[in-house]
C-alpha positions in Angstrom: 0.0 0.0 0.0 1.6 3.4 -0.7 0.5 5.2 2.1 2.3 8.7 0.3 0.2 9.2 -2.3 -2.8 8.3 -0.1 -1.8 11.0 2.3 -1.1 13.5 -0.8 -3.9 12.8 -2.5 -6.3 13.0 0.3 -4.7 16.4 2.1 -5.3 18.0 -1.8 -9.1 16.6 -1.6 -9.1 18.2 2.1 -7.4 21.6 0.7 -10.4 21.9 -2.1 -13.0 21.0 0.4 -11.8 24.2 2.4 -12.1 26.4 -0.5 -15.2 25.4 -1.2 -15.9 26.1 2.2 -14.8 29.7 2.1 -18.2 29.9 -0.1 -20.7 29.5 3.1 -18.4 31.4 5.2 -18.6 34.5 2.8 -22.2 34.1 3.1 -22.1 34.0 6.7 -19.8 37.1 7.4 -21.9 38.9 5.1 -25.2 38.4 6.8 -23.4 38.9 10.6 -23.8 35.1 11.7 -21.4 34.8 13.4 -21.5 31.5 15.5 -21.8 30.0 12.0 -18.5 32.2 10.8 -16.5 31.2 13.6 -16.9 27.4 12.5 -16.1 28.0 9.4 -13.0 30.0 9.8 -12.0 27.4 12.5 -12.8 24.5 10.5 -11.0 26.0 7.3 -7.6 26.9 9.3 -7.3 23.5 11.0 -7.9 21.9 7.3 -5.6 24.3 5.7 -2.7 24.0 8.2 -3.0 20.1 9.0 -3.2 19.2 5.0 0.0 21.6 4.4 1.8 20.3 7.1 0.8 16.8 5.6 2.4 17.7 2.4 5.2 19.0 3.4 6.2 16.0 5.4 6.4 13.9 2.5 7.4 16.6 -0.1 10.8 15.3 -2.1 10.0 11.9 -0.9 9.4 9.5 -3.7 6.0 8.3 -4.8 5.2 5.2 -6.5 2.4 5.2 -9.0 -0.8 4.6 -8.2 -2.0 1.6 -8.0 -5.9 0.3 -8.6 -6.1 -0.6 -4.8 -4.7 2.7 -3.8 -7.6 3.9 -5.5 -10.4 2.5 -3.6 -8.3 3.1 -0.6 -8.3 7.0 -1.3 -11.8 7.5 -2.4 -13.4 5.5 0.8 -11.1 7.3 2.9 -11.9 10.6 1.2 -15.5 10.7 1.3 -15.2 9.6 5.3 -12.9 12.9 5.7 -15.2 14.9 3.8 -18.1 14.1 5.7 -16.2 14.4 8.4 -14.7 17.9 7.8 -18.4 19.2 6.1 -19.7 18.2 9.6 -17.2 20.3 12.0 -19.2 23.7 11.1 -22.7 22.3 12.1 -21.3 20.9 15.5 -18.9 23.9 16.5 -21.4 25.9 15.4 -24.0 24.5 17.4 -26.3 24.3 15.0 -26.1 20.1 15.2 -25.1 19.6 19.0 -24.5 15.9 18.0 -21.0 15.2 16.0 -23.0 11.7 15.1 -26.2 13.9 13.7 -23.9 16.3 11.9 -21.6 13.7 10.4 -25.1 11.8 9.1 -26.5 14.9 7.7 -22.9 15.6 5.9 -22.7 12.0 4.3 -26.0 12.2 3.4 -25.2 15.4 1.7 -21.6 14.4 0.1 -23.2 10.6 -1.0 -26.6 13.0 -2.3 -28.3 10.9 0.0 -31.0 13.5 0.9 -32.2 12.1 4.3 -31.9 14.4 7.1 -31.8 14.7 10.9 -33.2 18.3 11.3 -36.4 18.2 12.4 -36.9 22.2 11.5 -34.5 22.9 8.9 -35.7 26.8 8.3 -33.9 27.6 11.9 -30.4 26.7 10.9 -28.6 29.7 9.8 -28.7 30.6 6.0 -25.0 30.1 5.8 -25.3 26.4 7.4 -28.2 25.6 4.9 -25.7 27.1 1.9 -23.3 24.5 2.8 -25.7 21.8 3.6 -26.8 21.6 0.2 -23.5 22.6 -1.4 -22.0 19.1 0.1 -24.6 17.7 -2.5 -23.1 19.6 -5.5 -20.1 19.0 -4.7 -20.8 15.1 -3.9 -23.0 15.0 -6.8 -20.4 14.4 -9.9 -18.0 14.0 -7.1 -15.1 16.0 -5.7 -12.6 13.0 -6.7 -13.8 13.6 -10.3 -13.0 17.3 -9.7 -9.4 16.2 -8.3 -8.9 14.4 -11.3 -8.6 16.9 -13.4 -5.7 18.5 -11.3 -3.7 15.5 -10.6 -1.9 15.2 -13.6 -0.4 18.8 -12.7 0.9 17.0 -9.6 2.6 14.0 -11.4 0.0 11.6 -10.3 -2.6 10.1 -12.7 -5.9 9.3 -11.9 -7.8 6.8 -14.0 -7.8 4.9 -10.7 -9.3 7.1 -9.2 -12.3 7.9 -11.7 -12.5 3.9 -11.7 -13.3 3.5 -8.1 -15.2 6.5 -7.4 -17.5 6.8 -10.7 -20.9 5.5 -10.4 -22.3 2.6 -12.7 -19.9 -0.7 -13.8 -18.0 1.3 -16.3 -16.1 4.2 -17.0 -17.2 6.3 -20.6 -13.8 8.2 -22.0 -14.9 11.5 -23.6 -11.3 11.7 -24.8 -8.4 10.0 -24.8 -6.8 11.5 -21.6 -8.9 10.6 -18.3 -8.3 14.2 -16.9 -9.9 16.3 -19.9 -12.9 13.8 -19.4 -13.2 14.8 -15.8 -12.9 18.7 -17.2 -15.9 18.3 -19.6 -18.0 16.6 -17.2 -17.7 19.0 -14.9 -18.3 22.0 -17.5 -21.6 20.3 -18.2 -22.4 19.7 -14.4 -21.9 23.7 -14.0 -24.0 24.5 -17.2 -27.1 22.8 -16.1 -26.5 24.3 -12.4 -26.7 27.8 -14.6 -29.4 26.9 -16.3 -31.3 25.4 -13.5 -30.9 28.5 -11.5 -31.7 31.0 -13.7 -35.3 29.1 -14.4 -36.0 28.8 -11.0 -35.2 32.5 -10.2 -37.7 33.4 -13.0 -40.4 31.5 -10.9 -39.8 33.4 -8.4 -37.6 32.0 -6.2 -34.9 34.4 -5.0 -31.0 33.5 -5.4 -30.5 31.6 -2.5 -33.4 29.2 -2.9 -32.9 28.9 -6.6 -29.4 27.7 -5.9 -29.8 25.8 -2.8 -32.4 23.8 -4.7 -30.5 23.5 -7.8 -27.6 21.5 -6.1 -30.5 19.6 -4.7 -31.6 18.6 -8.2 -28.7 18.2 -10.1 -26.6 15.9 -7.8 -29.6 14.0 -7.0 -29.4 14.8 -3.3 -32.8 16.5 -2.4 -31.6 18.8 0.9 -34.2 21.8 0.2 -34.1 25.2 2.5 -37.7 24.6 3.4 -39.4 22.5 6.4 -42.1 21.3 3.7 -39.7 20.9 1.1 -40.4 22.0 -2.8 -44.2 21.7 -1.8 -43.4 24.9 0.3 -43.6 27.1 -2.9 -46.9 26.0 -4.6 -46.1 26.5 -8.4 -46.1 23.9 -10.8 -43.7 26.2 -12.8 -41.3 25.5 -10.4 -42.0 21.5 -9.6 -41.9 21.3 -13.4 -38.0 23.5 -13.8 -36.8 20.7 -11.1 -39.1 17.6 -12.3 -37.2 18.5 -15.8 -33.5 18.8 -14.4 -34.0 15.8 -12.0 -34.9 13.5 -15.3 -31.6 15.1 -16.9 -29.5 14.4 -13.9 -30.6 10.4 -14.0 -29.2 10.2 -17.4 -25.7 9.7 -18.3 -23.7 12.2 -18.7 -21.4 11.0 -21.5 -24.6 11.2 -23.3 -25.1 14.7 -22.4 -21.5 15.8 -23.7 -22.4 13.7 -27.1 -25.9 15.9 -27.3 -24.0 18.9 -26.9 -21.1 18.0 -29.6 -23.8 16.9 -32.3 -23.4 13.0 -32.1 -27.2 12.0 -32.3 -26.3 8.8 -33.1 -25.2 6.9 -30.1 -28.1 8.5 -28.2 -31.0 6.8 -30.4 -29.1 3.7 -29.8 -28.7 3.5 -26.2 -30.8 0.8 -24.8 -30.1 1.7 -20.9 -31.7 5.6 -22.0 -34.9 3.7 -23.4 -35.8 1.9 -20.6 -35.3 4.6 -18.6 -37.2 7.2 -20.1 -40.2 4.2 -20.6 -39.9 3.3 -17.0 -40.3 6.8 -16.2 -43.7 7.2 -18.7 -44.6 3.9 -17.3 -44.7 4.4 -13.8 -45.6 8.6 -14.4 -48.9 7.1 -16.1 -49.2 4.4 -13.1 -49.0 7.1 -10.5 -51.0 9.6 -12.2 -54.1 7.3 -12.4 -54.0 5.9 -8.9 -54.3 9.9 -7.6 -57.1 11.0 -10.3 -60.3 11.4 -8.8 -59.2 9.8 -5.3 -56.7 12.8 -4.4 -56.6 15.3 -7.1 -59.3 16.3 -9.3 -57.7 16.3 -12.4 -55.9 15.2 -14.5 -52.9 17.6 -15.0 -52.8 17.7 -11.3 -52.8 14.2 -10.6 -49.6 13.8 -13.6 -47.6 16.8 -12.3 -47.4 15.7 -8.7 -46.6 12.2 -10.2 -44.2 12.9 -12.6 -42.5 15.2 -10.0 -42.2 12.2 -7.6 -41.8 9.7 -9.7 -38.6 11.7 -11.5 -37.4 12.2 -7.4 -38.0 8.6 -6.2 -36.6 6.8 -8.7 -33.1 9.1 -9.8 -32.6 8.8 -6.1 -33.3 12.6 -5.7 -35.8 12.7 -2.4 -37.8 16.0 -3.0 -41.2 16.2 -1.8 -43.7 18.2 -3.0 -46.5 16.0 -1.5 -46.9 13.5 1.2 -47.3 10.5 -1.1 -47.9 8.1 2.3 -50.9 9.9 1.9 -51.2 8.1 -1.6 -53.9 5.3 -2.6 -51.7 2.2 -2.2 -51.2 1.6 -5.7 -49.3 4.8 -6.2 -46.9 4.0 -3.3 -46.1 0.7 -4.6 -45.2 1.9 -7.6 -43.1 4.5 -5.9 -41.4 1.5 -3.9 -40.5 -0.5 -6.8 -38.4 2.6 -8.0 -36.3 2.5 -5.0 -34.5 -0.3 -6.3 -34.5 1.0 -9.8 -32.5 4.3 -10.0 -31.1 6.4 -13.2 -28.6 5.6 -15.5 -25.1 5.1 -15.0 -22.5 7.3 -15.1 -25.7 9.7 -13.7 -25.5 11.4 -10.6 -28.6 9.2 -9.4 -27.9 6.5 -7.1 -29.9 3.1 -6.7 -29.0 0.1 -8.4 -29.0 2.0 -12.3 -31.2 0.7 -15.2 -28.2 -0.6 -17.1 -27.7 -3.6 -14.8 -31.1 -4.6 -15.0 -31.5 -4.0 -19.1 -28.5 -6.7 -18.9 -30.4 -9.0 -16.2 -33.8 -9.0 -18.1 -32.0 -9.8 -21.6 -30.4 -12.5 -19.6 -33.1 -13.7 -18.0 -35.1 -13.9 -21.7 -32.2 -15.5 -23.1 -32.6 -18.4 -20.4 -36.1 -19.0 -21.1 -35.0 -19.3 -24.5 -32.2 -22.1 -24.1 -35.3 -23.9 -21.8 -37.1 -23.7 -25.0 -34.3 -24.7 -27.6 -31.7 -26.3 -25.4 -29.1 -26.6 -28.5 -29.5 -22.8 -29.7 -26.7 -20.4 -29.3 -28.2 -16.8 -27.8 -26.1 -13.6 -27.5 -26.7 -10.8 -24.9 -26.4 -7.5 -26.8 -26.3 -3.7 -25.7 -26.2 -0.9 -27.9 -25.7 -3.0 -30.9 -22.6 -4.5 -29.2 -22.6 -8.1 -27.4 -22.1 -8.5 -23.7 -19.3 -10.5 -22.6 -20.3 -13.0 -20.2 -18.4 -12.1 -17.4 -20.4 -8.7 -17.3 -23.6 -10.2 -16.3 -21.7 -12.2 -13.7 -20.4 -8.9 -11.9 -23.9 -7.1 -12.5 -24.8 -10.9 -10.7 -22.2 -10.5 -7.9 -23.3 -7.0 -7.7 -27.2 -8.0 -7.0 -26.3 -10.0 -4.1 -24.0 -7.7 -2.2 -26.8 -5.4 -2.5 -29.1 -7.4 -1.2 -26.7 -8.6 1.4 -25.8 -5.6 2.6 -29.4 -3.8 2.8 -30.8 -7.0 4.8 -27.5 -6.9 7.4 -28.0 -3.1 7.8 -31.6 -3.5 8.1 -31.3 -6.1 10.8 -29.4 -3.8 12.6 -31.5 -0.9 12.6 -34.7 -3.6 13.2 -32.7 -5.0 16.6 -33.0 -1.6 17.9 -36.7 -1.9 17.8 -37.7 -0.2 14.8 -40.8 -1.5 12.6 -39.8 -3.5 9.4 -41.2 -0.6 7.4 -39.1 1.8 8.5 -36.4 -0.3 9.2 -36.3 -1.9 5.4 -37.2 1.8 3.6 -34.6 3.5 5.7 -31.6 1.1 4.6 -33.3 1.0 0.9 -33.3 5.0 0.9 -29.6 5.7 2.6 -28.4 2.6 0.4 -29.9 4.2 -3.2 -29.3 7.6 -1.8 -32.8 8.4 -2.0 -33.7 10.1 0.9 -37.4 9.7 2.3 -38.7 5.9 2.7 -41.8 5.1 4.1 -43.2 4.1 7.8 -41.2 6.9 10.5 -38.9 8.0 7.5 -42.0 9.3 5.2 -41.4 12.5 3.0 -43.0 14.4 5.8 -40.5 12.8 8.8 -37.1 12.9 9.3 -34.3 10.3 10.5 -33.4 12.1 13.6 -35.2 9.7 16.4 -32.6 6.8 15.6 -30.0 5.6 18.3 -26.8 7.0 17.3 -25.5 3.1 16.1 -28.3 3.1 13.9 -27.5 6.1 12.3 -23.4 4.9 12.2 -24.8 2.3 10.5 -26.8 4.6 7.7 -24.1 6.3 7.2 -22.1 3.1 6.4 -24.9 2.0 4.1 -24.9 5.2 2.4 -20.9 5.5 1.4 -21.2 1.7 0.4 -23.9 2.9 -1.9 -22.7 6.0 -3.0 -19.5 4.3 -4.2 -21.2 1.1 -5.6 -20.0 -1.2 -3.1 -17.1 -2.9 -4.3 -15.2 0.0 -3.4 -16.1 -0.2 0.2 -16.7 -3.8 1.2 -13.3 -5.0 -0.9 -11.3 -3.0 2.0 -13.0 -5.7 3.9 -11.1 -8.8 2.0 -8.1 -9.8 3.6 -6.4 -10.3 -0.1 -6.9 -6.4 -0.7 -4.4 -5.7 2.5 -1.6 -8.8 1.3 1.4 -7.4 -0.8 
């Protein structure tokens, strides 16, 4: 294990994550809060000084390259010392007395999780809710992506990096150098954030809202500035601006970048963007006709607060803008089916992404086949391409550790005492970053009345989903730690 590059790359992740954080502290020292400044500035020195000191300790030392198990090494360790950095201005500041509730709300925010321990977010300081939901934008395409691109000005390349942190079973090259790809997916991230923004402020939501909620949409997250979430502003304007984005954000972004640069081709032709616009048309329509005439009385009502949830539930977003426990119960199965769905990959979405079950149905319709003509040969194609076999045995692999993982971390939180409804949607929603589950964890509640192992446990459920698994449980192997 080369623990120098680990401690280099991490203490540059930890010097970006304080200038980020000079951001919220602006915000704070202009509107005099200044318990809320004083965290920040204390929180950005000790950062600042401890990740200097770090590099300086091992500068003109030599580095090896990195290596594909640094890499997970770096960016599970990373994302713990982000969440745990983001949470130091909520608990010195006293706005989260807890360090356990403020280091929940800050992985939820860094893994765009969405689910939340303040029980009345509108009394945090403006500053505090600024950085609350700029951990999601930040988190969102992901702040290792973001390194990335500056590695290579270091010496250090970081395709092992992108590899392990990058959501979804592979990783699409834009261009032939990893870094430049990092570059242009972030220049897309930041024009839809500009777009977004600008939409929402002409709905009449002033900056700070229109920006808050933006990083809310676009990463997926769903941490809103208001107790009753997006249903706080009543305008199906602006439920429509974020319904819109949150569809964009659950599809991948290489196929954003190809939109932009005139390749229509590849577009038409993806199979994972198919099923998930139909999924989202099937279970908009589902939805839609559950609520007509039992809670809305018509018909554009009933599809805008469907399409809106449907779009949040099932890219892993979390926004309310209606209490859907409230739902007839065909609606809310519906909604609870696209928990374990998700967006595409290489999205910001979480969940368990579309692609992996396009390849599971094909192969599951390809077994009925060979039980139908035993001495037939049947191929497995994507996008015009075959799949090799030992794809569908990862996406295989990667379906039980899912399951295994969200029925361990379920037991736990169940042994506590906790119904199985809220104990099963809670894992399922902090697993599939999703936010809001069902039971004591409903789009109305909030997941502050756990025991503080519980909520440990969450937040281990949530960086294992966050950085699809393999990345976290492989640290776990006692091969990964053998030279």
């Amino acid at each position: 294990m080369n623990l120098l590059i680990i401690i280099k790359i991490i203490s540059l992740l930890c010097i970006i994550l304080a200038v980020f954080m000079a951001a919220p502290a602006g915000i704070a020292l202009y509107l005099s809060e200044a318990l809320a400044f004083r965290a920040f500035a204390i929180t950005i020195s000790i950062v600042i000084v401890l990740s200097v000191i770090a590099l300086i300790f091992i500068r003109g030392r030599r580095i090896k390259l990195l290596s594909t198990r640094d890499g997970f090494l770096i960016v599970t360790l990373s994302w713990i010392a982000m969440a745990a950095i983001g949470a130091m201005p909520f608990y010195i500041s006293g706005g989260i007395p807890s360090f356990t509730d403020a280091f929940f709300e800050t992985m939820s925010g860094f893994t765009t999780t969405g689910a939340s321990i303040l029980a009345d977010i509108e009394s945090l300081p403006r500053s505090l809710l600024f950085w609350r939901s700029l951990t999601h934008w930040l988190g969102g395409m992901g702040i290792v992506v973001l390194a990335v691109a500056i590695l290579p000005l270091m010496g250090i390349g970081g395709l092992q990096l992108i590899q392990a942190e990058a959501p979804g079973p592979t990783v699409d090259r834009l261009t032939p150098r990893i870094a430049d790809t990092a570059k242009r997916l972030w220049f897309i991230y930041i024009g839809f954030t500009i777009a977004e923004t600008l939409l929402l402020m002409l709905g009449g939501m002033d900056l700070f809202d229109a920006t808050t909620h933006t990083f809310g949409s676009i990463a997926t997250g769903g941490f809103s500035t208001k107790n009753a979430g997006v249903g706080y502003f009543h305008s199906a304007y602006i439920e429509g601006v974020i319904t819109l984005f949150m569809m964009l954000a659950g599809i991948n972004f290489t196929l954003h970048y190809r939109l932009f640069t005139g390749r229509l081709k590849p577009i038409f032709r993806d199979s994972e963007l198919k099923a998930y616009l139909l999924i989202l048309a099937a279970a908009t329509a589902l939805v839609a006709f559950s609520l007509y005439g039992n809670i809305y009385p018509t018909v554009g009502k009933s599809l805008r607060y469907a399409s809106f949830q449907v779009a949040s539930i099932m890219t892993a977003t979390g926004f309310a803008s209606a209490d859907y426990e409230q739902w007839p119960l065909m609606g809310q199965i519906v909604l609870f089916i696209l928990m374990f769905v998700g967006g595409c990959t290489g999205s910001t979405s979480g969940g368990v992404k579309v692609m992996r079950l396009v390849v599971l149905f094909k192969q599951a319709v390809n077994e009925m086949k060979i039980l139908v003509h035993p001495r037939g040969v049947f191929t497995l194609k994507l996008n015009g391409s075959m799949v090799r076999k030992n794809i569908v045995y990862a996406i295989s692999a990667f379906f039980f550790l899912y399951a295994a993982v969200l029925l361990a971390v379920t037991t736990i939180v169940a042994s506590a005492g906790h119904d199985i409804t809220t104990s099963f949607t809670a894992v399922l929603a902090t697993q599939g970053g999703i936010g809001p589950g069902f039971g004591r964890v409903g789009p109305m509640d909030n997941y502050s009345f756990f025991e503080s192992h519980v909520k440990w446990a969450l937040c281990f459920a949530m960086l294992a989903g966050r950085l699809e698994l393999y990345t976290v449980l492989v640290l776990f192997t006692p091969g990964f730690w053998r030279k």
